[in-house]
N, CA, C and O atoms as CSV, one atom per row, in Angstrom:
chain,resi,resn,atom,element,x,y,z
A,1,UNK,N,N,-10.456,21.548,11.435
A,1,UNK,CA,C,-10.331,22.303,10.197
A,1,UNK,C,C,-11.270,23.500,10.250
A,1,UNK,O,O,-12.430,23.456,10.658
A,2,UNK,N,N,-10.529,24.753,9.713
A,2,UNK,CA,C,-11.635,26.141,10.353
A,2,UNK,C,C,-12.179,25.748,8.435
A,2,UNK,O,O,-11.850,24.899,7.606
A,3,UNK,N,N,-13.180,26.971,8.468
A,3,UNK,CA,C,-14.431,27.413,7.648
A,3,UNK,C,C,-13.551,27.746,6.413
A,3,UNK,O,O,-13.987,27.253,5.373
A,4,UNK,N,N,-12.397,28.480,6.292
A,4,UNK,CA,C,-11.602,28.503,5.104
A,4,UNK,C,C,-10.777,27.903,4.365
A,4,UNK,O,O,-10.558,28.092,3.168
A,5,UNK,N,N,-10.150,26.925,5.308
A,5,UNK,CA,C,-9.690,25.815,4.449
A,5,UNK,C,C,-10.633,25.011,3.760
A,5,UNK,O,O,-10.456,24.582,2.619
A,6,UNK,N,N,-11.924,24.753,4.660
A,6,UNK,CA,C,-12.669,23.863,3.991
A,6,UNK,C,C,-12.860,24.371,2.518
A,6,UNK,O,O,-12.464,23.775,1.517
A,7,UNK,N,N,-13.579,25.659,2.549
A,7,UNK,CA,C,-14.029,26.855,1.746
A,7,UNK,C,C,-13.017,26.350,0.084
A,7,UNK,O,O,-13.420,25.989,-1.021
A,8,UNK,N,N,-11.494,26.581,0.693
A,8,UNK,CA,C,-10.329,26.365,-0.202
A,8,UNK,C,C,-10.129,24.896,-0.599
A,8,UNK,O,O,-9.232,24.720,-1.424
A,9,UNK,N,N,-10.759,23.855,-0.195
A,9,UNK,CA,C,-10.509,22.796,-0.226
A,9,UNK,C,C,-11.676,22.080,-1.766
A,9,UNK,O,O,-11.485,21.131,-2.527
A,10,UNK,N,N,-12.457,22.759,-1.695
A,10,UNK,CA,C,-13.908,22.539,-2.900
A,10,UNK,C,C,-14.637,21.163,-2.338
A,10,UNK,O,O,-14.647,20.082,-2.927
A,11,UNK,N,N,-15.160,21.418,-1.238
A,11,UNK,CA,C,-16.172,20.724,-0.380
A,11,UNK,C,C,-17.602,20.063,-1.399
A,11,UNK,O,O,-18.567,20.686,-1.841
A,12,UNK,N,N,-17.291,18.733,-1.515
A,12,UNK,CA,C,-18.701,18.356,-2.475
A,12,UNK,C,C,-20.300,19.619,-1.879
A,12,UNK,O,O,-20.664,20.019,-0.773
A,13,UNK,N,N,-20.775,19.821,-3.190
A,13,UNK,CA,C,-21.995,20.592,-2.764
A,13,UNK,C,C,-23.379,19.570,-3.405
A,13,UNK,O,O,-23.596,19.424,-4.608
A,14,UNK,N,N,-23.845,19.217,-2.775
A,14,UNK,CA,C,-24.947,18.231,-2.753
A,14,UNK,C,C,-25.670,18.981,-3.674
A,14,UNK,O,O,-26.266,18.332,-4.534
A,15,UNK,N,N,-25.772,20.351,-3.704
A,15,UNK,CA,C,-26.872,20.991,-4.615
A,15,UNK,C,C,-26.650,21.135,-5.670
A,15,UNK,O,O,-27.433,21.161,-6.620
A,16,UNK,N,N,-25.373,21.268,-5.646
A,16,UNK,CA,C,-24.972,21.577,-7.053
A,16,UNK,C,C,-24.992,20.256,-8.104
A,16,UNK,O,O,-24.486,19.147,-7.931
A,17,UNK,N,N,-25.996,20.934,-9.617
A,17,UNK,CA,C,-26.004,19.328,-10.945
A,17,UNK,C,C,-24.866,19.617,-11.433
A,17,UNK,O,O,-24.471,18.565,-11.935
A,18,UNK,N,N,-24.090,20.420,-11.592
A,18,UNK,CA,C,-22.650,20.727,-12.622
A,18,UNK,C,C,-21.009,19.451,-11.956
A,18,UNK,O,O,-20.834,18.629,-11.056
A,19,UNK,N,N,-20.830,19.583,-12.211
A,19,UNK,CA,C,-19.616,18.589,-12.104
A,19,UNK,C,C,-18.459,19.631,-11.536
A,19,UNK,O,O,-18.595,20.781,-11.953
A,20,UNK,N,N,-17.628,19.458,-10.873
A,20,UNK,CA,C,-16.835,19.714,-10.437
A,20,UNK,C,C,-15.658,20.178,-10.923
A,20,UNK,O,O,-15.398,19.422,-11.859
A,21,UNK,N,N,-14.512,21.253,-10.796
A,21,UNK,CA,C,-13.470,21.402,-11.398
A,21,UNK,C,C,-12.258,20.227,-10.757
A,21,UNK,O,O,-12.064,19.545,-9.750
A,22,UNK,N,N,-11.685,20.503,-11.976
A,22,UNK,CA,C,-10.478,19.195,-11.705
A,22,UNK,C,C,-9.596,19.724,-10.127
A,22,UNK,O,O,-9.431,19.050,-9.110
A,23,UNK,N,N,-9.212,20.950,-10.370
A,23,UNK,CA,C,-8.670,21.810,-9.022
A,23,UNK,C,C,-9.120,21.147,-7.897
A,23,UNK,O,O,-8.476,20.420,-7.141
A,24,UNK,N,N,-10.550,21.537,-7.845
A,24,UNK,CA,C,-11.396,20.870,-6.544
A,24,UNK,C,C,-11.165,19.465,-6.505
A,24,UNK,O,O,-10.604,18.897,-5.569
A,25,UNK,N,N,-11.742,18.733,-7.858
A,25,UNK,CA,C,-11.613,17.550,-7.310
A,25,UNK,C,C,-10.298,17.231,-6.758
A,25,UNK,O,O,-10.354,16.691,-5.653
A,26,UNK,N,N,-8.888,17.461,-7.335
A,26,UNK,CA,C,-7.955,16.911,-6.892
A,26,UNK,C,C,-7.419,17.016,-5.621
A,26,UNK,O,O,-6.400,16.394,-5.323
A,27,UNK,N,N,-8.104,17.871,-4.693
A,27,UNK,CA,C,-8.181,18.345,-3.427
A,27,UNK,C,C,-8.892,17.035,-2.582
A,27,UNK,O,O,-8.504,16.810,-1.436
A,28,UNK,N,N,-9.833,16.279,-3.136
A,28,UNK,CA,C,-11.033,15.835,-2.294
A,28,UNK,C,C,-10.469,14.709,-1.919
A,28,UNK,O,O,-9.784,14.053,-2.704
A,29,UNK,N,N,-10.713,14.301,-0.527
A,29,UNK,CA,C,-10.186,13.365,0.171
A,29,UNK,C,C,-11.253,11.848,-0.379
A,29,UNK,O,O,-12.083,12.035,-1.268
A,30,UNK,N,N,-11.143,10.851,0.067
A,30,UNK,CA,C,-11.678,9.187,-0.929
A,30,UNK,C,C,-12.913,9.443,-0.243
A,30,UNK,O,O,-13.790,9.039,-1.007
A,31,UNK,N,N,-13.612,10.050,1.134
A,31,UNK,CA,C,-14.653,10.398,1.457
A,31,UNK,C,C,-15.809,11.502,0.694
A,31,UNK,O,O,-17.036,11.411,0.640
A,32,UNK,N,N,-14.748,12.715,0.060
A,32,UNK,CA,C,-15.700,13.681,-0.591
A,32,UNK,C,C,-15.546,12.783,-1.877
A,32,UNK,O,O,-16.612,12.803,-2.492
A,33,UNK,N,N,-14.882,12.236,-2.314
A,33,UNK,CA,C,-15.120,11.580,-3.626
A,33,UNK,C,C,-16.219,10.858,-3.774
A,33,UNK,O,O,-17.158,11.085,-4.538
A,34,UNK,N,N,-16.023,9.584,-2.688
A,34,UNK,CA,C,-17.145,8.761,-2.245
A,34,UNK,C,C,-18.835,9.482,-2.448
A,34,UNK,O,O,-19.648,9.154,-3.313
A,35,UNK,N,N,-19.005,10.447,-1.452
A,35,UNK,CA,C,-20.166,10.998,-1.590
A,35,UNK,C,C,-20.673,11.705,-3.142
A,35,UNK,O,O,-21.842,11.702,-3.528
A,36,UNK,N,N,-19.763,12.165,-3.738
A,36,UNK,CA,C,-19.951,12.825,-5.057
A,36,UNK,C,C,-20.549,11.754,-5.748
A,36,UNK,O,O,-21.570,11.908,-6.419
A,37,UNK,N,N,-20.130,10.978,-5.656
A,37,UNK,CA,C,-19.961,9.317,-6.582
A,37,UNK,C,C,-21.735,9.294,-6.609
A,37,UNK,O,O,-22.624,9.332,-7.460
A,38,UNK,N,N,-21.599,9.197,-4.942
A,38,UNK,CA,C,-23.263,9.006,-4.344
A,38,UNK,C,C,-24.348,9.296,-5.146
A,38,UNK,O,O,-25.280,8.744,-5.733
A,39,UNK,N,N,-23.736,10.652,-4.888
A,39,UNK,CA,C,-24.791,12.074,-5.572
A,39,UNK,C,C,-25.049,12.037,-6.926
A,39,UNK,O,O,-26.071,12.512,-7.422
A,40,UNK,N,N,-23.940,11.355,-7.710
A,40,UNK,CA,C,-24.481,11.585,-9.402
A,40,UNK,C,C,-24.849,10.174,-9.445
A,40,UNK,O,O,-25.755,10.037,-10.268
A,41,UNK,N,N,-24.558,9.187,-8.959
A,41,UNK,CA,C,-24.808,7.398,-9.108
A,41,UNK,C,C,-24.985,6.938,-7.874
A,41,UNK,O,O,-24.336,6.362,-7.001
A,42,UNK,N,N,-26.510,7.539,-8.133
A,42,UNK,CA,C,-26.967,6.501,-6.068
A,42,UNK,C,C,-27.104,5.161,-6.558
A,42,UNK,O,O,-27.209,4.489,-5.531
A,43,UNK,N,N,-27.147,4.587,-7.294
A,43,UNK,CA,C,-27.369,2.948,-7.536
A,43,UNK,C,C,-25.974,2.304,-7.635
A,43,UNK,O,O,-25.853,1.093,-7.453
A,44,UNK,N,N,-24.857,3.135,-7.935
A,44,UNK,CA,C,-24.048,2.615,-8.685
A,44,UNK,C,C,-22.638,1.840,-7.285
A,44,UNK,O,O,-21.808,0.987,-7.598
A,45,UNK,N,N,-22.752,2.374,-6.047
A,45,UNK,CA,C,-22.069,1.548,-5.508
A,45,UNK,C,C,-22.465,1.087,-4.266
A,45,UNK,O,O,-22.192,1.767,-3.277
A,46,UNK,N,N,-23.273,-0.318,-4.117
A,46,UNK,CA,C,-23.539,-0.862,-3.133
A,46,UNK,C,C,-23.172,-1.926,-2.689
A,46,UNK,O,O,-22.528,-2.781,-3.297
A,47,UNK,N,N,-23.594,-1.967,-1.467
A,47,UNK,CA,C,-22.750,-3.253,-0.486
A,47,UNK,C,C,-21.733,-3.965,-1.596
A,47,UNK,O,O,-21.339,-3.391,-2.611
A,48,UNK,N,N,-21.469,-4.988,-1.307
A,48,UNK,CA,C,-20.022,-5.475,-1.926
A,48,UNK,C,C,-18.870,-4.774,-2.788
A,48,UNK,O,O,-17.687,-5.077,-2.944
A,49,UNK,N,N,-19.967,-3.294,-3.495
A,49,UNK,CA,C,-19.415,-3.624,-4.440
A,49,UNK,C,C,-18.775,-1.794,-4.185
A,49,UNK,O,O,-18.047,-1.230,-5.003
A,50,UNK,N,N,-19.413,-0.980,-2.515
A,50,UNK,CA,C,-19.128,-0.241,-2.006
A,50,UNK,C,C,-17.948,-0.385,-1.466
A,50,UNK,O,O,-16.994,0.394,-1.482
A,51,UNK,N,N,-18.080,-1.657,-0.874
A,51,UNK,CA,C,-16.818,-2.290,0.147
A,51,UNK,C,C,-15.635,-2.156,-0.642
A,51,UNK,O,O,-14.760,-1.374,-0.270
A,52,UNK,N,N,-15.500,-2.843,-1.715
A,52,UNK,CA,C,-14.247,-2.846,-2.724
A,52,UNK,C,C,-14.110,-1.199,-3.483
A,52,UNK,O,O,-13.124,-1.054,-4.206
A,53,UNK,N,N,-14.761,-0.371,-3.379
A,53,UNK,CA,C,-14.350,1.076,-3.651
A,53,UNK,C,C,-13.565,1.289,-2.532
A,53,UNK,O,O,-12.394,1.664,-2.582
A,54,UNK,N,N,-14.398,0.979,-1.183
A,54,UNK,CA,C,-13.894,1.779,-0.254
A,54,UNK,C,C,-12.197,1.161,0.060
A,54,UNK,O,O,-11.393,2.021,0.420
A,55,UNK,N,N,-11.738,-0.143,-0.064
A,55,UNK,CA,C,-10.995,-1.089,0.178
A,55,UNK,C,C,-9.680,-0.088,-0.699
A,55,UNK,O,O,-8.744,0.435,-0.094
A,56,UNK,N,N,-9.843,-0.013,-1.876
A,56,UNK,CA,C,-9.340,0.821,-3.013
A,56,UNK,C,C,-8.315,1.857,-2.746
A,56,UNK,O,O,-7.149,1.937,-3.136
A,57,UNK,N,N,-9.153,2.771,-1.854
A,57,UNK,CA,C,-8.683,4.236,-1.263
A,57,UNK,C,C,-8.344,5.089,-2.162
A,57,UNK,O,O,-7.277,5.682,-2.004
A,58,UNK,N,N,-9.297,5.414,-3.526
A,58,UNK,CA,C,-9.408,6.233,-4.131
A,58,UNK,C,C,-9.620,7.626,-3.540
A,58,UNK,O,O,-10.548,7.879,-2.771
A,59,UNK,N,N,-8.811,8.415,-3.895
A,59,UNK,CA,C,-9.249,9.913,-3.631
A,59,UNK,C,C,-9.269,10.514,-4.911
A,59,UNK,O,O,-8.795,10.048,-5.947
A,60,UNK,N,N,-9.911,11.688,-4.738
A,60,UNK,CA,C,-10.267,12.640,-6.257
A,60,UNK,C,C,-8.780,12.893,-6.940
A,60,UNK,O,O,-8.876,13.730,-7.837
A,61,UNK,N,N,-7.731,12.509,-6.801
A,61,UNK,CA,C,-6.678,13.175,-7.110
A,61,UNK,C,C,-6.075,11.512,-8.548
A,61,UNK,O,O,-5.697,11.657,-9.711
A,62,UNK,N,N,-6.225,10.328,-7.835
A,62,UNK,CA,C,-6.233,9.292,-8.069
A,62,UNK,C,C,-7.554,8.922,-9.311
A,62,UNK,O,O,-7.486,8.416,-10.432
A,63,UNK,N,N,-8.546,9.367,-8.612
A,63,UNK,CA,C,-9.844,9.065,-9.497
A,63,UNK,C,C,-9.482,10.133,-11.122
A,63,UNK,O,O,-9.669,9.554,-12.192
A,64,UNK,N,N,-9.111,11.257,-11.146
A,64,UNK,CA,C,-8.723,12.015,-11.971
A,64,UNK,C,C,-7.473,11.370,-12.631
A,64,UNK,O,O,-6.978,11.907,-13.622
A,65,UNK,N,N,-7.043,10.436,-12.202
A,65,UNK,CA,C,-5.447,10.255,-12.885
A,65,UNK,C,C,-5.774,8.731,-13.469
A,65,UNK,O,O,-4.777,8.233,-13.992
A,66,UNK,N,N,-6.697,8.070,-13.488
A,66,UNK,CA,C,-6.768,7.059,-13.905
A,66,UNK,C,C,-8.722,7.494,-14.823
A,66,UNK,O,O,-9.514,6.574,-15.030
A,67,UNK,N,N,-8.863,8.119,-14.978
A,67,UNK,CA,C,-10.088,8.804,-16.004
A,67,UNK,C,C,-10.131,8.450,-16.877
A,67,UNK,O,O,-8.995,8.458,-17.350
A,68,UNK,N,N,-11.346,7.780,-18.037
A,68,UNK,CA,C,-11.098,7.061,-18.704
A,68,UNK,C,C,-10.611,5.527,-19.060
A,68,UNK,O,O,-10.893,4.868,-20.061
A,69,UNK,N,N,-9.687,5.115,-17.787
A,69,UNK,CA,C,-8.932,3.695,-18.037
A,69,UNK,C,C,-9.523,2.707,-17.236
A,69,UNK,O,O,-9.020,2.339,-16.174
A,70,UNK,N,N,-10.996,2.078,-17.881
A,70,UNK,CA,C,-11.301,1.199,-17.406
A,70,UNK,C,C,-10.522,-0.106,-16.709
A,70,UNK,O,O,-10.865,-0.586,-15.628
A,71,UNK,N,N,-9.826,-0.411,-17.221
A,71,UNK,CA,C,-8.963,-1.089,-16.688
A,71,UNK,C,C,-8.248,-0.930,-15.242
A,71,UNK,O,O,-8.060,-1.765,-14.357
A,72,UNK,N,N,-7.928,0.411,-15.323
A,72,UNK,CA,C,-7.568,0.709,-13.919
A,72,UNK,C,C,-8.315,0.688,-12.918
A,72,UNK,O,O,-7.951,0.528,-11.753
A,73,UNK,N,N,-9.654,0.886,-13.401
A,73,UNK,CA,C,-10.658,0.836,-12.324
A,73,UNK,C,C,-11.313,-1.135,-11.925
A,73,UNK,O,O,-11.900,-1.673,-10.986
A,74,UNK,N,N,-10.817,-1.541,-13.126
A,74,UNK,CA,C,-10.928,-3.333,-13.285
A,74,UNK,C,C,-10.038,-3.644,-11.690
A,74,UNK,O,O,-10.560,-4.340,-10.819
A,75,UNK,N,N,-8.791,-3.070,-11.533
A,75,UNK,CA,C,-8.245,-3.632,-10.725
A,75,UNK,C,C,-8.735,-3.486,-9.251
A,75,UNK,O,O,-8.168,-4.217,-8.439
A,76,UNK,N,N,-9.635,-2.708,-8.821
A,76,UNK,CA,C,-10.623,-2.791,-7.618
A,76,UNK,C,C,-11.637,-4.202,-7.284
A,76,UNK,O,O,-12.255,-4.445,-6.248
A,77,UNK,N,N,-11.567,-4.914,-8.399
A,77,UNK,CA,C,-12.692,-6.125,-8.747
A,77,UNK,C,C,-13.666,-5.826,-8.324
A,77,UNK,O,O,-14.326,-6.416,-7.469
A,78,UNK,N,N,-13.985,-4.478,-9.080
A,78,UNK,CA,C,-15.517,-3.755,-9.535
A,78,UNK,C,C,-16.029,-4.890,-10.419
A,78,UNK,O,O,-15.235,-5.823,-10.540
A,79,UNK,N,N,-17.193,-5.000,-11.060
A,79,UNK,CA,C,-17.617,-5.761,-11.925
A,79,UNK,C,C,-17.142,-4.691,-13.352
A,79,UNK,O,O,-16.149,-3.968,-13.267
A,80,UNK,N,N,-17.866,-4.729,-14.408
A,80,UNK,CA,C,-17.315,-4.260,-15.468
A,80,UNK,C,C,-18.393,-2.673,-16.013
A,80,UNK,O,O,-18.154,-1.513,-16.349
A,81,UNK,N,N,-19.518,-3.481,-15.837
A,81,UNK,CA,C,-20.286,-1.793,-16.338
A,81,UNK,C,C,-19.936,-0.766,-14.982
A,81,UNK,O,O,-20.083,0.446,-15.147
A,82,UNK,N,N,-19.472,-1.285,-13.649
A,82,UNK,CA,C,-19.225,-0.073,-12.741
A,82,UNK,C,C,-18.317,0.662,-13.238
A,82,UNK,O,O,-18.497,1.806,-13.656
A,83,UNK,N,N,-16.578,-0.347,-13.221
A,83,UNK,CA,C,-15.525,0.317,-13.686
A,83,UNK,C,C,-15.728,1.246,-14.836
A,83,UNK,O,O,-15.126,2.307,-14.998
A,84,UNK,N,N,-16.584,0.767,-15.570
A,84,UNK,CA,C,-16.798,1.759,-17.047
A,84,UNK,C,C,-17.661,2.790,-16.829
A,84,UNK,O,O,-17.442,3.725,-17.599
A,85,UNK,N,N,-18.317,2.923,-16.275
A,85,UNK,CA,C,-19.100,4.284,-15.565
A,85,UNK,C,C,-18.686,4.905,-14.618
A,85,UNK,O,O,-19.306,5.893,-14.225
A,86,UNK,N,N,-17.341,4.415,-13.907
A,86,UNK,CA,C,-16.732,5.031,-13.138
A,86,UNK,C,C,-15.727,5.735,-13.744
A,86,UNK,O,O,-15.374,6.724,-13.101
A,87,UNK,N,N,-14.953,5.476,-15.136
A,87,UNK,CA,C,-13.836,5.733,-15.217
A,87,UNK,C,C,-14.788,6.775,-16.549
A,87,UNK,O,O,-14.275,7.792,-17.016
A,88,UNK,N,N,-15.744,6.435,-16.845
A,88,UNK,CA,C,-16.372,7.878,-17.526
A,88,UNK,C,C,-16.579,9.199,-16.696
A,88,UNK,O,O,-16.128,10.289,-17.047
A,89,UNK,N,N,-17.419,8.946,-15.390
A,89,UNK,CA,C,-17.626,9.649,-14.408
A,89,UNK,C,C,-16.106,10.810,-14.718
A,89,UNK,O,O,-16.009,11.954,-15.161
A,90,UNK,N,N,-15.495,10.183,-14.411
A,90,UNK,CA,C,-13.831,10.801,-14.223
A,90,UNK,C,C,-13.684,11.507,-14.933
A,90,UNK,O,O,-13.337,12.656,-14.659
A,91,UNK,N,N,-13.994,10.871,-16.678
A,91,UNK,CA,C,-13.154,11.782,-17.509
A,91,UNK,C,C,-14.388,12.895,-17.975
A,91,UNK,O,O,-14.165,13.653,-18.918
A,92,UNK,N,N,-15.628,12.933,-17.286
A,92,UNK,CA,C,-16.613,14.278,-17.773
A,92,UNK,C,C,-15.835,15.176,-16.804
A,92,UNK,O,O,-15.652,16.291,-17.294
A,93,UNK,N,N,-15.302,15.020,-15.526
A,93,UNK,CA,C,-14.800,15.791,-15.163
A,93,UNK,C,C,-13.334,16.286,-15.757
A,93,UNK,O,O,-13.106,17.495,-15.792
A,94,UNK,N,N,-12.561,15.546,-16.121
A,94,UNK,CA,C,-11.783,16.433,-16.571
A,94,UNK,C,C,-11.957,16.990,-17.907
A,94,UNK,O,O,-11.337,17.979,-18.299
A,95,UNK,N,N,-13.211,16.037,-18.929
A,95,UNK,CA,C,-13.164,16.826,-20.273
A,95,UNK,C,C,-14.040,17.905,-19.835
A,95,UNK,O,O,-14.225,18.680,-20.773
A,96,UNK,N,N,-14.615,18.237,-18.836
A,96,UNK,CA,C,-15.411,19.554,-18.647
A,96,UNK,C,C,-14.237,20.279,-17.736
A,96,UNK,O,O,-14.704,20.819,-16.732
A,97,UNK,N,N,-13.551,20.337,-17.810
A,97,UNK,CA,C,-12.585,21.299,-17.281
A,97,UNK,C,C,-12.300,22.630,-18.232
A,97,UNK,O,O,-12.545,22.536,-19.434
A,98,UNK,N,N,-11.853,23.694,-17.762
A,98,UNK,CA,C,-11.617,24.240,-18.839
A,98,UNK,C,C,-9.915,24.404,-19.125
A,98,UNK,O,O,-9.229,25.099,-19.875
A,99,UNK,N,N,-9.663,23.405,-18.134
A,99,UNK,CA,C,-7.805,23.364,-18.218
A,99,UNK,C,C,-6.983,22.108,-18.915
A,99,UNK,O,O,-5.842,21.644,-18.919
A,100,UNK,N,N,-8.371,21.831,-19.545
A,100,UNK,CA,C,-8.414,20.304,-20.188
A,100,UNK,C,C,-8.569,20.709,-21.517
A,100,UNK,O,O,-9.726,21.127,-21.556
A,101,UNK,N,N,-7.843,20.886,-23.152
A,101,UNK,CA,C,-8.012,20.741,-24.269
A,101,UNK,C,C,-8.047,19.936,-25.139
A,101,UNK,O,O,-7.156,20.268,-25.921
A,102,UNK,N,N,-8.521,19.084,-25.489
A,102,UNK,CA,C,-8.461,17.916,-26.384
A,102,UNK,C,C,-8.779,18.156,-27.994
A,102,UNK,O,O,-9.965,18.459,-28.129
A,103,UNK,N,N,-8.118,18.112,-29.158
A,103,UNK,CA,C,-8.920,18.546,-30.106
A,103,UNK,C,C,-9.870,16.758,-30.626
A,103,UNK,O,O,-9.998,15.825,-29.833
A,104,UNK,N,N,-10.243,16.749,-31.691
A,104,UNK,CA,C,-10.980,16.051,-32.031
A,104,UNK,C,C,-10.089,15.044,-32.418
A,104,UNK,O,O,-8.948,15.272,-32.820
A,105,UNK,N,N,-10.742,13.591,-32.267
A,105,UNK,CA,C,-10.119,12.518,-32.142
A,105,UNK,C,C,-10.133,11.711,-33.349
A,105,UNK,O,O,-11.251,11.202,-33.439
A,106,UNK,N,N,-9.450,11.397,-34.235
A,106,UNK,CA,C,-9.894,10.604,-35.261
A,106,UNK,C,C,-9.934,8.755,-35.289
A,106,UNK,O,O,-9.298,8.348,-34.317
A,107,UNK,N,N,-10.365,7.877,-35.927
A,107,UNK,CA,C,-9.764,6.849,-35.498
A,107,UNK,C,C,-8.537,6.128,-35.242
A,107,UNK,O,O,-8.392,5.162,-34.494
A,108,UNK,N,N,-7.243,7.003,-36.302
A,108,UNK,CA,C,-5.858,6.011,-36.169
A,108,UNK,C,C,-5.831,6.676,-34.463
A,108,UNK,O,O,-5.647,6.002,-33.449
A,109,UNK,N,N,-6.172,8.806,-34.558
A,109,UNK,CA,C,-6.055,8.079,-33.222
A,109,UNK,C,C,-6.302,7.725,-31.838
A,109,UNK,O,O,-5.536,7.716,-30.875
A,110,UNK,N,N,-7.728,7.389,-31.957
A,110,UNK,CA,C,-7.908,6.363,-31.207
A,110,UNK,C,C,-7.342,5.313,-30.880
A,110,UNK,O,O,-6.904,5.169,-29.739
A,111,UNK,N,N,-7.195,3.964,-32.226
A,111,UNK,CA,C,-6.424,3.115,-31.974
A,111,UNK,C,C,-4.853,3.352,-31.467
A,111,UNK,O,O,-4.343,2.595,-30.641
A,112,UNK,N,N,-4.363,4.127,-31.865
A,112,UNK,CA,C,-2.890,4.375,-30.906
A,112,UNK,C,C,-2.740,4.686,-30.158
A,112,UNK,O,O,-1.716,4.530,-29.493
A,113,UNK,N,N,-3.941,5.445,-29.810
A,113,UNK,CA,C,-4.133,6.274,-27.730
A,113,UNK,C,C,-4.315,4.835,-27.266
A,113,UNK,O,O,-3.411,4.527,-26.489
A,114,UNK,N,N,-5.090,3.960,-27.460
A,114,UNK,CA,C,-5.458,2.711,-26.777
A,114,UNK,C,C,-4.282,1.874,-26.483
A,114,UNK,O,O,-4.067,1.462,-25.343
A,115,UNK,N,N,-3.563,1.630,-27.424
A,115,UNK,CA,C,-2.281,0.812,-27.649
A,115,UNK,C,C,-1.595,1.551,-26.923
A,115,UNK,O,O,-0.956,0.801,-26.185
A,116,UNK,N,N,-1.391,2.442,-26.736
A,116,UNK,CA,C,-0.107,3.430,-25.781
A,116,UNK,C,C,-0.757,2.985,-24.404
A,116,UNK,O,O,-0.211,2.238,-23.592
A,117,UNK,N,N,-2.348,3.720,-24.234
A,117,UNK,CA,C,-2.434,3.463,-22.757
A,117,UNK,C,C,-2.711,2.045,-22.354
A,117,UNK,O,O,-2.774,1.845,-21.141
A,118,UNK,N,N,-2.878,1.077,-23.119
A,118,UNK,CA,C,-2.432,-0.587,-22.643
A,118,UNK,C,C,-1.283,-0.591,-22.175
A,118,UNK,O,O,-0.952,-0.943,-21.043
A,119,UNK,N,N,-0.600,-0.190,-23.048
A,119,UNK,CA,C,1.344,-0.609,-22.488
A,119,UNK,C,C,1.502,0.307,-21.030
A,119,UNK,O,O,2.200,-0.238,-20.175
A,120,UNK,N,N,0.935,1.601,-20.687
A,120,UNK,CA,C,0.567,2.082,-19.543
A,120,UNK,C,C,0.498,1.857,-18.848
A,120,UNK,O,O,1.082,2.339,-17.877
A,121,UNK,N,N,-0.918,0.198,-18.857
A,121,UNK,CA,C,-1.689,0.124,-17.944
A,121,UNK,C,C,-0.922,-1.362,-16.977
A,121,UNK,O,O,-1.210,-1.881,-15.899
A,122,UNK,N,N,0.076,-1.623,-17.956
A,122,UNK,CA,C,0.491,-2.728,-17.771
A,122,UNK,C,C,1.331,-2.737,-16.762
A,122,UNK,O,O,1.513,-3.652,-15.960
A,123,UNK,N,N,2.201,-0.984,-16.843
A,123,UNK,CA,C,3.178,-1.260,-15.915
A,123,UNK,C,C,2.687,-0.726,-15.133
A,123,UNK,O,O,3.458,0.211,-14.924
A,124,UNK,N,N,1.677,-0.603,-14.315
A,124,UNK,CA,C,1.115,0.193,-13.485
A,124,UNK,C,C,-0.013,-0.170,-12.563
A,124,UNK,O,O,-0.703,-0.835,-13.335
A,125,UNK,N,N,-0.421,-0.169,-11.834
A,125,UNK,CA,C,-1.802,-1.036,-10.787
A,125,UNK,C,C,-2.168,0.127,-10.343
A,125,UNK,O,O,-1.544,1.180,-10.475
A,126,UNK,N,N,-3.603,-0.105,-9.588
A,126,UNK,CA,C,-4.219,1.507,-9.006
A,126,UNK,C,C,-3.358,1.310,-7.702
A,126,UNK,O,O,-2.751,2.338,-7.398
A,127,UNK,N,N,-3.171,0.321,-6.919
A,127,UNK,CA,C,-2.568,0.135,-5.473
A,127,UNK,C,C,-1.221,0.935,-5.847
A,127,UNK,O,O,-0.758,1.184,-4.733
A,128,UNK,N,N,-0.524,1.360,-6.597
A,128,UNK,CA,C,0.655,1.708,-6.711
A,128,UNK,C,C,0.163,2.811,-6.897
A,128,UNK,O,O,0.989,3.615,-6.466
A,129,UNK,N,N,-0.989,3.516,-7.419
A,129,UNK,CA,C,-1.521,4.895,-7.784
A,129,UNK,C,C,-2.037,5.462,-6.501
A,129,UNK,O,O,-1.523,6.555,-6.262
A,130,UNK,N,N,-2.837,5.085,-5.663
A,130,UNK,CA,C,-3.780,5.235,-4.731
A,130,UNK,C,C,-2.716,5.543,-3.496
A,130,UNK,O,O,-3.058,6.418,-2.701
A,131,UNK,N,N,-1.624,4.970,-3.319
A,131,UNK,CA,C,-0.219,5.281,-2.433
A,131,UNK,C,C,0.473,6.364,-2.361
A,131,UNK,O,O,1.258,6.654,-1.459
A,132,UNK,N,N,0.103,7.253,-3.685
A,132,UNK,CA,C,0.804,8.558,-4.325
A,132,UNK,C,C,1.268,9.414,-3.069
A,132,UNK,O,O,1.846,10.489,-3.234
């Protein structure tokens, strides 16, 4: 791979504290994801519990499409505060997007975003996502 694809590709930057655009991320192969992961949560995936990320084959494109849905990230048999800090991780990146608009959320709906993305989640597994 020459110097410009990489360039075009949005290569994790270790230096950088800002979060990533969704563009980039959805480019990043389950390795640049992996390391990003690293970089903002060095505690957050070790031995066993690295193995079953890596097992997964999440890439940034996947990690972005399941953002937010703990559950989806349940099906890695992460334990539970990972999946939930993982699937937050996700959605700062896409709610910091600027191609991302959300207006303000009230509670009905909340409760009906939840109820919709259950019935979602049901027909759906990350192994069937992660295959894309």
């Amino acid at each position: 791979m020459d110097d410009s694809t990489q360039s075009d590709r949005g290569p994790v930057d270790p230096g950088s504290p800002s979060n990533p655009s969704v563009e980039q991320m959805n480019s990043w192969t389950r390795q640049d994801l992996l390391q990003w992961i690293q970089q903002k949560r060095p505690d957050l995936l070790i031995d066993e519990n690295l193995d079953k990320f890596r097992a997964a084959k999440i890439s940034g494109a996947v990690f972005l499409s399941i953002a937010g849905e703990v559950d989806s990230f349940m099906e890695t048999e992460l334990p539970l505060g990972i999946c939930t800090k993982l699937a937050d991780l996700a959605l700062q990146v896409k709610e910091g997007s600027k191609f991302v608009h959300r207006p303000p959320r009230t509670q009905a709906d909340t409760t009906k975003g939840s109820q919709t993305a259950s019935r979602k989640r049901k027909c759906s597994n990350i192994s069937s996502i992660a295959h894309r």
